[in-house]
C-alpha positions in Angstrom: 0.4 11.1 0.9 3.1 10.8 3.4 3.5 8.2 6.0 2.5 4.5 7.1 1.1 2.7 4.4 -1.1 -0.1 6.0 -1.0 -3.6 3.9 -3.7 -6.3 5.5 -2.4 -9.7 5.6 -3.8 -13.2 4.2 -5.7 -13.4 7.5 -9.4 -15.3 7.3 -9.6 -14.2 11.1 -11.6 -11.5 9.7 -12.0 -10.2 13.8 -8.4 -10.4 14.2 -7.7 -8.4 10.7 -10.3 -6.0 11.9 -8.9 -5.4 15.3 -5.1 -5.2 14.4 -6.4 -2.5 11.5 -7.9 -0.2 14.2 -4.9 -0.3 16.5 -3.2 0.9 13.6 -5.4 3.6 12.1 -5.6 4.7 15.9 -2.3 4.9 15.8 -2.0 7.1 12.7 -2.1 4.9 9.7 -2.1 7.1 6.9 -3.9 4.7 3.9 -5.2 1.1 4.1 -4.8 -1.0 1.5 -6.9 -4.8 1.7 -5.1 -7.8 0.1 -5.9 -10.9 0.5 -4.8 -13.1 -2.4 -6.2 -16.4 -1.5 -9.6 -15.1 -0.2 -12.8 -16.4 -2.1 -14.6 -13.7 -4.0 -17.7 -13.7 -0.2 -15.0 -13.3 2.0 -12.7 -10.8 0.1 -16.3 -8.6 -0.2 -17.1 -8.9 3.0 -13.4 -8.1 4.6 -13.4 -5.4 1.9 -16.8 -3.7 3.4 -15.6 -4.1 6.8 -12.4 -2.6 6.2 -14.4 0.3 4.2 -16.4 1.1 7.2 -13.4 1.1 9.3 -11.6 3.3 7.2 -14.1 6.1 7.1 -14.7 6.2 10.8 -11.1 6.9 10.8 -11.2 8.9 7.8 -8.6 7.0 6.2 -8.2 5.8 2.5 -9.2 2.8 1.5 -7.7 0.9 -1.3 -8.2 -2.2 -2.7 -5.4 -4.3 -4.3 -6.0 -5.8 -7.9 -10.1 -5.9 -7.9 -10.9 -3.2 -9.8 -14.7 -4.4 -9.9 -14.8 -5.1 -6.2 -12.9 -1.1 -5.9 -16.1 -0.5 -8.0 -18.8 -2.2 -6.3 -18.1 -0.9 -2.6 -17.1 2.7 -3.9 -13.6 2.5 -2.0 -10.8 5.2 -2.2 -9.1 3.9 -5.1 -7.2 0.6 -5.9 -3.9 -0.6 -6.6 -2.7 -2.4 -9.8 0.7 -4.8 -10.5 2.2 -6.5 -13.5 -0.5 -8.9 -13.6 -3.6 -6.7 -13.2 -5.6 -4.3 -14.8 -3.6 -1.3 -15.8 -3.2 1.8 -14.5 -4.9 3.7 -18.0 -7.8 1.3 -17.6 -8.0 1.6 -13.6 -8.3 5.4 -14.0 -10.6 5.5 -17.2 -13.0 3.2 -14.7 -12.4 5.1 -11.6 -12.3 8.4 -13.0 -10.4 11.7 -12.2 -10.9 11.7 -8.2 -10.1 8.1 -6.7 -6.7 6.6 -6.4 -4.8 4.5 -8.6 -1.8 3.2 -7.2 0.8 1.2 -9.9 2.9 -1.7 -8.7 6.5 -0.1 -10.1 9.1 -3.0 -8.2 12.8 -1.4 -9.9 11.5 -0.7 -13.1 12.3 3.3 -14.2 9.9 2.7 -17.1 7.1 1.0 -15.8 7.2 4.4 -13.4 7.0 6.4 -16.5 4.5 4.7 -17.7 2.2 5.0 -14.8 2.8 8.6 -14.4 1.8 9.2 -17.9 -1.4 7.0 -17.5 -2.8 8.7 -14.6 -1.8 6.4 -11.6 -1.7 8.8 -8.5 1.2 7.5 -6.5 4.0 5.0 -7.7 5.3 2.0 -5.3 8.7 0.4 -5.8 10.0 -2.9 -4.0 11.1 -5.5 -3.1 14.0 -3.9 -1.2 14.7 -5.7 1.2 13.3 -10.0 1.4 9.3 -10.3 2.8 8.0 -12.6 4.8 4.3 -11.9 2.7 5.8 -11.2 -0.8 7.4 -13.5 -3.2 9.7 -11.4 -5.2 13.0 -11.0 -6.4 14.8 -8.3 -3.7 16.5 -6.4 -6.7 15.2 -2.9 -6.4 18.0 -0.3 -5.6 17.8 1.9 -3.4 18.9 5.0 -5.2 15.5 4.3 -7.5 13.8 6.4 -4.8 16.2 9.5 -5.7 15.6 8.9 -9.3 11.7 9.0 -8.9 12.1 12.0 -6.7 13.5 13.7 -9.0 11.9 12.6 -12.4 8.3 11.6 -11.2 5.5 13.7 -9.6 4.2 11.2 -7.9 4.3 10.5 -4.3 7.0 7.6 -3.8 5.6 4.0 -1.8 8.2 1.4 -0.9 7.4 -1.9 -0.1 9.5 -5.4 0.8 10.4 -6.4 4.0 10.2 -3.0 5.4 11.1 -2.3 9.7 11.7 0.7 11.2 15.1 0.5 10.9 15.4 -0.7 7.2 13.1 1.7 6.3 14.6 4.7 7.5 17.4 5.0 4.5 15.0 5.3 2.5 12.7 7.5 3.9 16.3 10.0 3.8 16.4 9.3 0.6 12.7 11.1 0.1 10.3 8.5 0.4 6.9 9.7 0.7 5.0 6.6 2.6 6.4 3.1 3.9 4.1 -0.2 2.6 3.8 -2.4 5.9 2.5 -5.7 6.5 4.2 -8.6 8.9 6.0 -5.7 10.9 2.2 -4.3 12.1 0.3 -7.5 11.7 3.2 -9.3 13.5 4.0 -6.8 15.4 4.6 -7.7 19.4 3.0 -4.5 20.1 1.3 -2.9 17.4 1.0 0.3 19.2 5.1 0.5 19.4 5.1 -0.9 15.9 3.4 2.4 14.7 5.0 4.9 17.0 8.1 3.4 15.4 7.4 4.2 11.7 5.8 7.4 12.9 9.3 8.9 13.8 10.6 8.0 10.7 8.2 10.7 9.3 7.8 13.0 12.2 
């Protein structure tokens, strides 16, 4: 896992979402992840299918955030799990050995631990930096990313506010893929957008 780490907004435009996510994964988007937290349950599956389809033209992975059912239902790559949702031992005992289970980490050293030992397959700290999507507390330092380089072996996400620019420390520091939303989805130019976070990994 190294690279962009595509995050859909909470777009009902489900053309638009569609259209900005294949400029990207043209672009070289390395993983997809859908969320959509105020989606009802028809459009979230639908999105979710779309997105799905999209992905394996591109032969992308797909991940879905929180549902574990819906992960389930549509057979995506894998899903992603926070404080709130199911947890990583239970996302992997349902999934099983080969999809991904992503675990929601924000600063916390132990809640890293923790995942590791329960099978999640990547670990994502954050917020670093304040979001214009995410409601959080921007309290995760930066040096977190040399600590889970070193004592987890795990592939390292951060998320929160990330740019190009703000990013790029980080990546230094040994991160393994950058979680985007408003800088693609928002982007001017999406195509510059990605060419931008590209270089950070090139």
């Amino acid at each position: 896992m190294r690279g962009l780490y595509l995050v859909t907004p909470d777009w009902n435009d489900t053309a638009a979402l569609l259209k900005t996510t294949e400029q990207a994964l043209r672009a070289g988007a390395a993983m997809v992840q859908y969320r959509h937290k105020s989606a009802s349950p028809e459009l979230r599956r639908e999105q979710a299918l779309l997105l799905l389809a999209l992905c394996r033209r591109h032969r992308t992975p797909f991940i879905v955030n929180d549902h574990l059912a819906l992960c389930i239902e549509i057979n995506a790559d894998g899903v992603h799990v926070g404080g709130l949702d199911a947890s990583v031992a239970e996302a992997r005992k349902a999934l099983g050995g080969e999809k991904i289970v992503g675990a929601s980490c924000y600063g916390d050293r132990q809640l890293a631990r923790d995942a590791c030992a329960n099978g999640a397959s990547y670990v994502a700290f954050g917020g670093f930096y304040p979001s214009r999507v995410k409601q959080y507390p921007v309290t995760t330092p930066p040096d977190i990313v040399d600590w889970a380089k070193a004592e987890i072996a795990l592939p390292c996400v951060v998320i929160g506010g990330m740019t190009p620019a703000n990013a790029a420390p980080l990546v230094a520091r040994g991160a393994d893929m950058v979680a985007a939303i408003s800088s693609v989805y928002g982007a001017p130019d999406v195509d510059v957008a990605m060419q931008d976070f590209a270089r950070l990994f090139a």
